[in-house]
N, C-alpha and C positions, 0 to 999 in steps of 0.2 A: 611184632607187638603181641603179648599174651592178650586172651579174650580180656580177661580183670583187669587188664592196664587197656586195653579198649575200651570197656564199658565207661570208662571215665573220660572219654573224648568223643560224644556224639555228636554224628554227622548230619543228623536231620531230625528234625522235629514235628510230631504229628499229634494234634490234639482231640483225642476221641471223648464221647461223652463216658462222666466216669460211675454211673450208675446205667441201671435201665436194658431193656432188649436191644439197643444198636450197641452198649457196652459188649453186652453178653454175646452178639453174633457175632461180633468182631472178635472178640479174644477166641473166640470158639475156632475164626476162619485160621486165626494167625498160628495154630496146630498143624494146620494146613504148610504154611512156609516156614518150617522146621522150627519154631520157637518152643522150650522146652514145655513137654502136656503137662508135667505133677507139675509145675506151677500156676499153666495158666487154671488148670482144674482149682489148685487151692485159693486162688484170686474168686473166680466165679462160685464157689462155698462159702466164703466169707462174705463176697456182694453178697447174695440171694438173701444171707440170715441179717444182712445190716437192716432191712427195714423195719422187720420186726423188732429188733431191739433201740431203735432211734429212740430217745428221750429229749423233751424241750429242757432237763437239766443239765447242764454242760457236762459236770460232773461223771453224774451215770450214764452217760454216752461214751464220755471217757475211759471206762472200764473196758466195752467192748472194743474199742480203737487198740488200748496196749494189748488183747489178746490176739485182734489181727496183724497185728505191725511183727507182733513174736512169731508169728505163719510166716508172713508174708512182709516183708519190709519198704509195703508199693501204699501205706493209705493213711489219709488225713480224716480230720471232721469238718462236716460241710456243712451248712443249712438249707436242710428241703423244703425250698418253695413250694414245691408243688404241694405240699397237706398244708392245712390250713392252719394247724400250731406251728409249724416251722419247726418242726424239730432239728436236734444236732443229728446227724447220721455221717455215717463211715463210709465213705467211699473212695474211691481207687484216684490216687494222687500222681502217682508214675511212677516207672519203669525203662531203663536203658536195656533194648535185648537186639540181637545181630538177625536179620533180617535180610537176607539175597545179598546177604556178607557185608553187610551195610549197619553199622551201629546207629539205631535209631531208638530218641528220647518217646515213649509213649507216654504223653499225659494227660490226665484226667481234666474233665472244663464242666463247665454249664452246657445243656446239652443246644441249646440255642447261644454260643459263645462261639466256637471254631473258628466260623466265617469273619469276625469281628475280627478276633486276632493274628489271621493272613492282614485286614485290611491296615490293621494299626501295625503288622511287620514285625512281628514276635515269635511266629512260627513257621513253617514252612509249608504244612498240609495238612489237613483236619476231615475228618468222617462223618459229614454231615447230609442233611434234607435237603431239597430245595426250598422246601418251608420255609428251614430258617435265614436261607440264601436270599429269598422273596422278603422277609420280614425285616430284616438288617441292611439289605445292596440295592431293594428296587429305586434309589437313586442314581444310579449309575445306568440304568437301565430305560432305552428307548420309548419305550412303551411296554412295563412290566404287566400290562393286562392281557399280551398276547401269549405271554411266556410261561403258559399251561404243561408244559414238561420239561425236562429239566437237557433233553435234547437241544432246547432252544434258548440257553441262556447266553451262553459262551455268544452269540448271534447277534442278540439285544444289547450287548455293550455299548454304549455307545460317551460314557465319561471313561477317566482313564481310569484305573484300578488292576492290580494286579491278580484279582484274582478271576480263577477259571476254573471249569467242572472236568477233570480227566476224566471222566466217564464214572458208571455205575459200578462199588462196592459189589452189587449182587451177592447180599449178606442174606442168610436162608436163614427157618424156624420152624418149626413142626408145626404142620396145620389138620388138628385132628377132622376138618371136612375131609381131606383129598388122604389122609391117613400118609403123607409123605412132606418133606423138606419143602415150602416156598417162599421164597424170597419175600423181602419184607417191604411190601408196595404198597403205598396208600393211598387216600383220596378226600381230598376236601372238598366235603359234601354238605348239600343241603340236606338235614335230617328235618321233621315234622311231628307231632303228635297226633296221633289217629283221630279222627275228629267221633263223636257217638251220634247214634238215632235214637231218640226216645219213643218208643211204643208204648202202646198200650200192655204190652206183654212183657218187653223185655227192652234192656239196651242195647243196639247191637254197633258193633263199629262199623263205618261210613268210611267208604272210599271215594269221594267224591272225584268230578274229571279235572284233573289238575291240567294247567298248562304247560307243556312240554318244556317250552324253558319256564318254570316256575321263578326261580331267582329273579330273572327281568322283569316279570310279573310284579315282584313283590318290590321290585323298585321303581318302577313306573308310579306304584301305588304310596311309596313310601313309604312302608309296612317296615315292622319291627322285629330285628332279627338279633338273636344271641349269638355271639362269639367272644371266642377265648380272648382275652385283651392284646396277646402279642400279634394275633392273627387281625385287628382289627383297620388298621394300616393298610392291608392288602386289601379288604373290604372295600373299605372306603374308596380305594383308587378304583378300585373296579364296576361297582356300584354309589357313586357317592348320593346316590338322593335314601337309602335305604337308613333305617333309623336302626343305628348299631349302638346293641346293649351291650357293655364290654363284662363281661361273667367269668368266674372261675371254673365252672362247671359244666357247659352248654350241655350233656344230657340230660343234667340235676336240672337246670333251669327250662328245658322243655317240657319237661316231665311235670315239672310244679306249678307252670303257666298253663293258662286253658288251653282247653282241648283246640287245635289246628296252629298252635304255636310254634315257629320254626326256629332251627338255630344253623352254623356252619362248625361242620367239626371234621377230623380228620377219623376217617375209618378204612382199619385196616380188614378184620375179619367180619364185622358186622356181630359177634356175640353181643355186645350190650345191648346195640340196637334193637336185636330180637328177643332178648331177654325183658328187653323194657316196652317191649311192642314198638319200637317209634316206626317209621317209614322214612325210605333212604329216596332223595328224587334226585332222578337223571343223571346229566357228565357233573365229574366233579368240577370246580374251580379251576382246578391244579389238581397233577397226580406230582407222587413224591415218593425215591426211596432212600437209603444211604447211599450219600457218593462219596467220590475221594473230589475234596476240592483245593487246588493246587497255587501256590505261592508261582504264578506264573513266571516271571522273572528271575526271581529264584531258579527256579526249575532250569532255565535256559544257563542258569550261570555255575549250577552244584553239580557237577555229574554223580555225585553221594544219591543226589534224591532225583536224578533222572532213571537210577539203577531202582532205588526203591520204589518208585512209583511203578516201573518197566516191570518189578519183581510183583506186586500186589494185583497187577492184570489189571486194569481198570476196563470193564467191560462197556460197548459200544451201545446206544441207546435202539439202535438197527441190529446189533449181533444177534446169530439165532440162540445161543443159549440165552438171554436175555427173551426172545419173542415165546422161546417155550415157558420161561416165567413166566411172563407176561399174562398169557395164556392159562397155567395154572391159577396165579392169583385171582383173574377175570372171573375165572369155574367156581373158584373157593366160595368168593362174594357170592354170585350168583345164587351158589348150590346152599347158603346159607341165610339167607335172605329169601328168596323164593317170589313171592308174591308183595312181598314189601319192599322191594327196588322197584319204583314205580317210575314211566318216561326213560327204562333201564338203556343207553346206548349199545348198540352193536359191538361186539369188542376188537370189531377194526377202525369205524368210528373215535371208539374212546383211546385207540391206540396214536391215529394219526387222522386225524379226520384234514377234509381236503384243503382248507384253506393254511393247513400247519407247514406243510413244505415253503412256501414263499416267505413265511414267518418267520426260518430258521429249522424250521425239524428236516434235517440232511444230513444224512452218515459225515463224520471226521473223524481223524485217527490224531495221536498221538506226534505224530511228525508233520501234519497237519500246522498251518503257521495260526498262531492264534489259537488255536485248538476251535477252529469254525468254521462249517463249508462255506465254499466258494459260491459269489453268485455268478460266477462266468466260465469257471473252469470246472469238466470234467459235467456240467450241467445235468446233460442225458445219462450218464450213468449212473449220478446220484437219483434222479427221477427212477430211473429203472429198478434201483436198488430199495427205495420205497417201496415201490408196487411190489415187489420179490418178500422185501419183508412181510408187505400184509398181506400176501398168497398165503405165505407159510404161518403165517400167526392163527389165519381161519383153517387151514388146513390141521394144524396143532389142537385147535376148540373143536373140531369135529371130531377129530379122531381121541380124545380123552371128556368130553364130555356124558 
């Protein structure tokens, strides 16, 4: 079969967000597994200019839509929720390209949608968070308050559903702290606004002694916290006596509330925060990056999308290129925040602190049943292989710090 008479019988479906930085690091990685570059470059040219030209008139949105479609024949108009006029904007609808010889439909979703559409059986595998894993599935899930990384999802199963986390994307972005490529890891954080001292002379900001865990503080007290509305679900289950303000904007709205005002947000490099002054306190929530999460059954039954998962590497939440990101990200934050991560955790702490192994955080591979360690088999080597990882993960923060 010619490629052209291929491209029109794909073998697996994979739905990535079709705007945005997990859009962009993805198409950028897929360079990487020979997909043609002057396309994926003219896809990422036309994203970058779509937001600028987004219009709330359907019409003149319309204009820029048939100039990209004449580039590039991969894009629709969408409505971006995320600004608050909702404008139309042009973004990346899909694409059929061969893939570790495997024709696979790339297309475009909501960037909180992927996980949905494994569970409703529409597509096969999707590029997402755990975020939105946590936000859409913590039904399915044991006890979704334990399941602080994304190590330990696939563990927490405990309704049936087919879906599972094949491991970490380890999708990379320039981080002008470390002036190099790091992966793009985040952390749902409680942020604060600096609280002031009034003097007689001057105001000066007040770092008062916060509580190490601040969060359970603020819910023992039933204190009122901002967060984004999709995130607000997860809150709740986790703290539920905390009074949650559901906001479109959690720094806009810490900012604008008085001074010692908290909210939870997700930060990746910490620029806003420190732009805005706010203060970033302790472990986050949940840490979260792009994964590849997998139409499990599916998987067992396609050998099309056992080669293309096999071909895309899904990396291991213990593998050491994984623990030197890790490690970088950890530095980045740190090195850019400074003295505003306050109750800051250790970064083998925030990595795997001790009660995460009996939770679920233990190495599993791919041929792994379930895609989840064992609680009986191979026990001491997973233990061991813990401990090996967070040698190296502090060995990695010393020697690049």
């Amino acid at each position: 079969m010619s490629e052209k008479n291929r491209l029109s019988h794909f073998e697996v479906t994979c739905a990535i967000p079709r705007t945005g930085r997990t859009f962009e690091n993805f198409l950028t990685h897929l360079k990487t597994l020979g997909v043609n570059k002057e396309e994926i470059d003219k896809i990422l040219d036309i994203s970058k200019q779509s937001k600028s030209v987004s219009h709330v008139d359907f019409d003149k949105a319309s204009q820029f839509l048939q100039y990209a479609v004449q580039q590039m024949p991969c894009f629709g108009l969408f409505v971006d929720r995320k600004r608050s006029k909702r404008p139309y904007r042009v973004g990346f609808l899909g694409t059929d390209w061969i893939i570790g010889d495997v024709c696979v439909r790339i297309e475009g979703e909501e960037p909180h949608n992927g996980s949905s559409l494994i569970r409703l059986d529409e597509i096969d595998c999707a590029v997402v968070g755990l975020d939105e894993l946590l936000t859409v599935t913590q039904y399915y899930l044991h006890n979704p308050t334990l399941v602080t990384k994304w190590g330990m999802y696939n563990y927490n199963i405990e309704k049936p559903t087919n879906i599972r986390i094949a491991g970490s994307a380890q999708l990379t972005r320039y981080n002008p702290v470390l002036g190099q490529d790091v992966q793009d890891m985040v952390g749902f954080f409680l942020i604060s606004k600096a609280k002031t001292l009034k003097t007689k002379l001057s105001l000066k900001k007040q770092t008062p002694n916060y509580p190490s865990d601040f969060l359970s503080h603020l819910s023992e007290n039933g204190q009122r916290v901002f967060v984004k509305g999709r995130y607000a679900g997860i809150v709740s289950t986790a703290y539920p006596n905390l009074k949650i303000i559901s906001v479109e904007d959690v720094e806009d709205a810490v900012m604008q509330a008085e001074a010692g005002s908290v909210g939870l947000e997700i930060v990746q490099t910490g620029n806003t925060l420190k732009r805005k002054g706010l203060i970033l306190h302790g472990a986050p929530l949940f840490l979260s990056e792009s994964l590849y999460v997998v139409d499990y059954y599916r998987y067992l039954k396609n050998p099309s999308l056992q080669k293309f998962i096999q071909r895309l590497n899904p990396v291991g939440y213990f593998d050491e290129q994984r623990i030197k990101q890790f490690a970088f990200w950890y530095l980045a934050l740190e090195k850019n925040l400074g003295n505003l991560w306050i109750n800051k955790p250790s970064i083998a702490e925030l990595f795997c602190d001790a009660q995460d192994p009996k939770h679920g955080l233990r190495p599993y591979r791919l041929q792994t049943r379930y895609w989840k360690p064992h609680d009986v088999y191979k026990q001491n080597e997973a233990v061991a292989l813990v401990l090996d990882a967070k040698n190296k993960l502090q060995a990695y923060y010393e020697m690049y710090k």
